[in-house]
C-alpha positions in Angstrom: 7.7 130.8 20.1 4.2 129.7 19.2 4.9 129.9 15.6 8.1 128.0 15.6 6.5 125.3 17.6 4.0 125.0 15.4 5.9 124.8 12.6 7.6 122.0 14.3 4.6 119.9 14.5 3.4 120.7 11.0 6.9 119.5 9.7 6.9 116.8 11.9 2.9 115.6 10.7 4.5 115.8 7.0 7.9 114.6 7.2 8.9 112.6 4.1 11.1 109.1 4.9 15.2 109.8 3.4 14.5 106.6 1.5 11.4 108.1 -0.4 10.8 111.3 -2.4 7.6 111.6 -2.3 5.0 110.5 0.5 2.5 107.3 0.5 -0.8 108.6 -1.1 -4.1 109.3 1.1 -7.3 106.9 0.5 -8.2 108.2 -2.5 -4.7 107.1 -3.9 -3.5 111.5 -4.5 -0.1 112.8 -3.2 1.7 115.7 -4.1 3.6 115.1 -7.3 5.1 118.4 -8.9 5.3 122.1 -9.5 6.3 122.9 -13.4 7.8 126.5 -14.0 7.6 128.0 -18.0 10.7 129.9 -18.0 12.9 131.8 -20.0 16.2 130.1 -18.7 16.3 126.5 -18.1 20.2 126.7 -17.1 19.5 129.0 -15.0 16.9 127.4 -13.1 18.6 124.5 -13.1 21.3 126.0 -11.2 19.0 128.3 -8.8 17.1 125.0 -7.9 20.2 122.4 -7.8 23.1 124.8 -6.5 21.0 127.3 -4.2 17.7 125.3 -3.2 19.4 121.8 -3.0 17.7 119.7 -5.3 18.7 116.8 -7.6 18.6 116.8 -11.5 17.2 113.3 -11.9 15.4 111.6 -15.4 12.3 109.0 -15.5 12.6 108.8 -19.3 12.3 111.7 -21.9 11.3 113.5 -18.3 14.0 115.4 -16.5 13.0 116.3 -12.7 14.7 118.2 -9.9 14.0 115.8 -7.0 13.1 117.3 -3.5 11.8 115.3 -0.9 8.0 115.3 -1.1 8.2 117.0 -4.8 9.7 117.1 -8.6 10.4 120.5 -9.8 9.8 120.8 -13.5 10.9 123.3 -16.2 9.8 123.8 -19.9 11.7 127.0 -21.9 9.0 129.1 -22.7 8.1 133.0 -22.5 5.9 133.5 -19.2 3.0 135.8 -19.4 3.6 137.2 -15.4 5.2 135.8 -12.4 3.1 134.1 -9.8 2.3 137.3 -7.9 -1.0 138.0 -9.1 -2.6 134.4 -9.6 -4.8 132.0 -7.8 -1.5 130.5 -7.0 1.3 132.9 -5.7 4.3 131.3 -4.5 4.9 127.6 -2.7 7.0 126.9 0.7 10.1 125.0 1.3 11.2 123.6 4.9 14.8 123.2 6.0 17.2 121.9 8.7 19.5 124.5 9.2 17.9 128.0 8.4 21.1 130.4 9.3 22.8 128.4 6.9 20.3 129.0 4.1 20.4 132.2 4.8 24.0 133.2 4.7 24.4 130.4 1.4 21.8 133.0 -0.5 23.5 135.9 1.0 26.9 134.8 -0.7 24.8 134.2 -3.7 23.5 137.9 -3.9 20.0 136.4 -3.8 16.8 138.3 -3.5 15.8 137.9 0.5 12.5 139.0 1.8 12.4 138.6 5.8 9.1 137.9 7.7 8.9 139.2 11.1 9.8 135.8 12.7 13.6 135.2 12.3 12.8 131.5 11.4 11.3 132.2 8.2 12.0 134.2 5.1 11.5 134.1 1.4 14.0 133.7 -1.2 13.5 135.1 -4.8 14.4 132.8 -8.0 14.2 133.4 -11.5 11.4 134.6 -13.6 9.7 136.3 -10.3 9.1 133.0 -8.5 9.1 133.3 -5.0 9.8 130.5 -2.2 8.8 130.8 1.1 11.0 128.9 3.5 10.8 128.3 7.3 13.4 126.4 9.5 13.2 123.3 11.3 16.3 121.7 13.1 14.6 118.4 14.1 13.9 117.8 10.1 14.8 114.6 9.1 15.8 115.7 5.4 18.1 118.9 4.8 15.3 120.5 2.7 11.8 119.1 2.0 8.4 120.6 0.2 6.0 122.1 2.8 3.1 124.1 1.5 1.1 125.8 -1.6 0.1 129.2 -1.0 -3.1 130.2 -2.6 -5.1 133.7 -2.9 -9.0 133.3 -3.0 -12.4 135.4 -2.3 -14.0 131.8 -1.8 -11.6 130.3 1.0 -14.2 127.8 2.4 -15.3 127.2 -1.3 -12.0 126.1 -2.5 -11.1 124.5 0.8 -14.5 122.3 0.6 -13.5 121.4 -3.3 -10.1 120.2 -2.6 -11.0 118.2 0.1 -14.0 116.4 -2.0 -11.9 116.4 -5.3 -8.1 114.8 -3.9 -9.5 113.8 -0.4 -7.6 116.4 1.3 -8.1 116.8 4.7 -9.5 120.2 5.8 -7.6 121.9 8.6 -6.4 125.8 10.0 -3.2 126.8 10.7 -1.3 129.7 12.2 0.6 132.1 10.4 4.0 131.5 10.1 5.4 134.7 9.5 3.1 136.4 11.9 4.4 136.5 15.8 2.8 139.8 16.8 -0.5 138.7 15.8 -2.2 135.3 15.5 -3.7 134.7 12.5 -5.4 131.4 11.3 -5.9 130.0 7.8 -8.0 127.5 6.1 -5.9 124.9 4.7 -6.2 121.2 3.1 -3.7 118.4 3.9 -2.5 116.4 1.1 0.0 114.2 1.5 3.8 116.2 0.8 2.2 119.4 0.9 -0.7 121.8 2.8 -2.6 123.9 0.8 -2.7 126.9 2.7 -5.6 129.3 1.8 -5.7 132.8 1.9 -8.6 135.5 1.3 -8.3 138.1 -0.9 -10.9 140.6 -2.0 -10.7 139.9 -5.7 -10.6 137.0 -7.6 -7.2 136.6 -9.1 -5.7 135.6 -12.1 -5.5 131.9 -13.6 -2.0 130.6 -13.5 -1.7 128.7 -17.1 0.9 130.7 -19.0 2.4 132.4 -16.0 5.9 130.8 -14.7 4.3 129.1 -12.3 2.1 127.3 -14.8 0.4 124.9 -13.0 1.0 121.8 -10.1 0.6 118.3 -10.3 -0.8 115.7 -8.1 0.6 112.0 -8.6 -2.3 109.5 -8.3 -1.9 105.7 -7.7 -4.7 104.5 -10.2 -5.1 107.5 -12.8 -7.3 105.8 -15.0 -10.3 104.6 -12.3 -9.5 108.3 -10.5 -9.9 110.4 -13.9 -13.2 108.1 -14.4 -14.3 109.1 -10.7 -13.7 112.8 -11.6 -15.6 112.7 -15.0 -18.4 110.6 -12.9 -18.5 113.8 -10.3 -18.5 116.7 -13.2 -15.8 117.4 -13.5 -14.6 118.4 -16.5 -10.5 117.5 -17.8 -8.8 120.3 -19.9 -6.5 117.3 -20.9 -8.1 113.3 -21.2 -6.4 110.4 -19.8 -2.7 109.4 -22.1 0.3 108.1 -21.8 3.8 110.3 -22.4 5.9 109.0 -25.3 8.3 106.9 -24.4 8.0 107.0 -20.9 5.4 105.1 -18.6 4.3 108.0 -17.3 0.4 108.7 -17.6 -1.2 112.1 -17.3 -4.2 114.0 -17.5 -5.1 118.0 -16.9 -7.8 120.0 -15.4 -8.3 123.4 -14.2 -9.6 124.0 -10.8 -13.1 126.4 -10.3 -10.4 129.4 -9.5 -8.1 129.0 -12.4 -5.2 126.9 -11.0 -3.7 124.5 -13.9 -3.3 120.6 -12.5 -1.7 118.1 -13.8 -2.7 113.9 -12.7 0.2 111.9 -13.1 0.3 108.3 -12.9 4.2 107.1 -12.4 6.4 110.1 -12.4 8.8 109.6 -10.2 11.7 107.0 -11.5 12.4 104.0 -10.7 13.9 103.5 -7.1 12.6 106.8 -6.4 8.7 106.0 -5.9 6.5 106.9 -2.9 6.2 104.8 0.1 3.3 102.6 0.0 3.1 102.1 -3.8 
């Protein structure tokens, strides 16, 4: 019961409005903008992510997107080095309405299902090893929405303190979710669309770029002044300030002190489909 209500409030602090798909930036002008998958089969992501997960196939020019509330799946064909499990970053979390439904939609799908000890929350297994943690909420304004990024680190109050100076997170804890026999806290940051939950491990783990879960990407409301602020602050972008072709879609990378690949977009999402508050 404590877990479920928690996750209750948690979904209800980062509900996204059904007439925006991503949410209203925090003071420094950051929300969460997308998660970008190298994999060896687009189609079949496509269909995992559209068919199973409930997304929309949407296209902000040369850009195709699979629209979630709060979040843009991206995919690019290529041959990943590993799945998640093993990086920095190891899988992200989903939030839906009507959980017994999920689960008996990827049951007659012959999906992957690995249960948590709360009945509320399981994880689903896609394509190319990627792993989605989801946890039900029936007071969800949205059928499915994007909830949290799940991150392994020796450095938990390191990486928590970074996030919060770097994207002007706010720094939080949160219980377990999949833990009802034991309560467990973890560090986390609060970023507008998602949490960043934190995790120790004992090792440091491995860097995502190259992996199928490549890297995540923030959308930022100035990306010019806010890649200037970075540089101004030391640090260091993998990728400078430039504009896609054809598109007016800005972006810039870096790579975070533990080996997680960002991407800074300015004006990803397409038109009609912005955050509220831009």
């Amino acid at each position: 019961m404590r877990c479920i209500l928690f996750c209750l409030i948690l979904s209800a602090l980062m509900t996204v409005p059904a007439t925006a798909q991503l949410l209203a930036p925090n003071e420094a002008g950051v929300t969460m903008g997308h998660i970008h998958l190298a994999v060896k089969d687009v189609d079949a992501h496509k269909a995992f992510w559209t068919n199973i997960m409930g997304g929309k196939l949407v296209k902000n020019g040369p850009l195709e997107l699979i629209e979630f509330p709060g979040v843009y799946i991206m995919l690019r064909k290529a041959e990943p080095t590993a799945p998640p499990a093993g990086s920095v970053l190891n899988h992200f979390g989903f939030v839906v309405k009507d959980m017994p439904a999920t689960l008996a939609h990827w049951k007659a799908n012959n999906l992957k299902i690995d249960p948590t000890e709360n009945p509320n929350e399981s994880y689903v297994n896609g394509p190319d090893g990627i792993r989605v943690e989801v946890y039900g909420d029936p007071y969800l304004t949205n059928t499915v929405q994007m909830n949290h990024l799940h991150f392994y680190t020796p450095d938990v109050l390191e990486m928590q303190e970074w996030y919060a100076k770097t994207f002007g997170g706010r720094p939080g804890r949160r219980p377990s979710v999949g833990s009802i026999s034991k309560f467990r806290l973890m560090e986390t940051v609060l970023i507008p669309g998602t949490n960043l939950s934190l995790a120790p491990a004992k090792d440091r783990q491995a860097p995502t770029k190259g992996r199928s879960l490549d890297h995540i990407g923030f959308e930022v409301k100035n990306l010019e002044a806010f890649t200037k602020m970075l540089e101004a602050q030391g640090v260091k972008l993998d990728v400078p300030l430039r504009q896609v072709a054809n598109s007016n879609v800005k972006i810039a990378f870096l790579t975070d002190p533990w080996g997680t690949y960002i991407e800074l977009t300015e004006g990803l999402a397409p038109a009609g489909h912005t955050a509220a508050g831009h």
